[in-house]
Wavefront OBJ file of the C-alpha trace (Angstrom):
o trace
v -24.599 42.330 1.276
v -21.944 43.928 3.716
v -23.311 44.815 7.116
v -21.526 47.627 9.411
v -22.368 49.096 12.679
v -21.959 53.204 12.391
v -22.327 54.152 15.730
v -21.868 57.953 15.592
v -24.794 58.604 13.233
v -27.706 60.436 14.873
v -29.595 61.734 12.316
v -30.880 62.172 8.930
v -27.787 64.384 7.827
v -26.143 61.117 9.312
v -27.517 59.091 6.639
v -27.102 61.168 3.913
v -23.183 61.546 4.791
v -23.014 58.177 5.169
v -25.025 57.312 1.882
v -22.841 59.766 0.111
v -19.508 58.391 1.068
v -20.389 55.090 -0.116
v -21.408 55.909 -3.727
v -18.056 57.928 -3.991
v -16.420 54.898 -4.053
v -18.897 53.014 -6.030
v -21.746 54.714 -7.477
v -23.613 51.248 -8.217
v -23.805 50.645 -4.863
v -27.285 50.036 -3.045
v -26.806 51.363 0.705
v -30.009 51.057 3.023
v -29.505 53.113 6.200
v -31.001 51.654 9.609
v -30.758 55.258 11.783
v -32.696 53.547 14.526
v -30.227 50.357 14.798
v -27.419 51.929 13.769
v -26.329 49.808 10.916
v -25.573 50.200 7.144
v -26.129 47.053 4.556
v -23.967 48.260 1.349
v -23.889 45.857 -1.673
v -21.171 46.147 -3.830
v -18.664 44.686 -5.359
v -16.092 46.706 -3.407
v -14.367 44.747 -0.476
v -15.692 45.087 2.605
v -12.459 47.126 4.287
v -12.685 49.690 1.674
v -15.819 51.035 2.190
v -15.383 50.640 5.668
v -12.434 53.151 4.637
v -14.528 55.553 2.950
v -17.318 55.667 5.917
v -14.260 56.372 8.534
v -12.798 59.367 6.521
v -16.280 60.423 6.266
v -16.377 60.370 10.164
v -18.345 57.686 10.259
v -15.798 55.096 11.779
v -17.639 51.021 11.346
v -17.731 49.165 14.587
l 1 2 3 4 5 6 7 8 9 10 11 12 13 14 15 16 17 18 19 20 21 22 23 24 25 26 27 28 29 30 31 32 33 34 35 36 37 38 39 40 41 42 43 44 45 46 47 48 49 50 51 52 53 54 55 56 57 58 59 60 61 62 63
């Protein structure tokens, strides 16, 4: 499991943008989405600066 701080979400849209970037780089990923903390557990068995990629072009930079 691969464990990111997303600072700029804020709210549900948040979470489903950031859900949604994720599974367009692997659609077998399982994402769980702490809004409250601020962080995002992916598994998958992409590398950890990829999807880190695909959050920040999203506009969801990881801390």
């Amino acid at each position: 499991m691969i464990e990111f701080d997303v600072q700029a979400m804020s709210c549900d849209h948040c979470v489903d943008a950031v859900t949604r970037a994720v599974k367009l780089v692997d659609p077998q990923a399982k994402v769980e989405v702490d809004l409250a903390a601020k962080k995002v557990k992916v598994e998958s068995s992409r590398d950890r600066a990829f999807i880190a990629g695909a959050l920040a072009e999203a506009g969801y930079p990881t801390a």
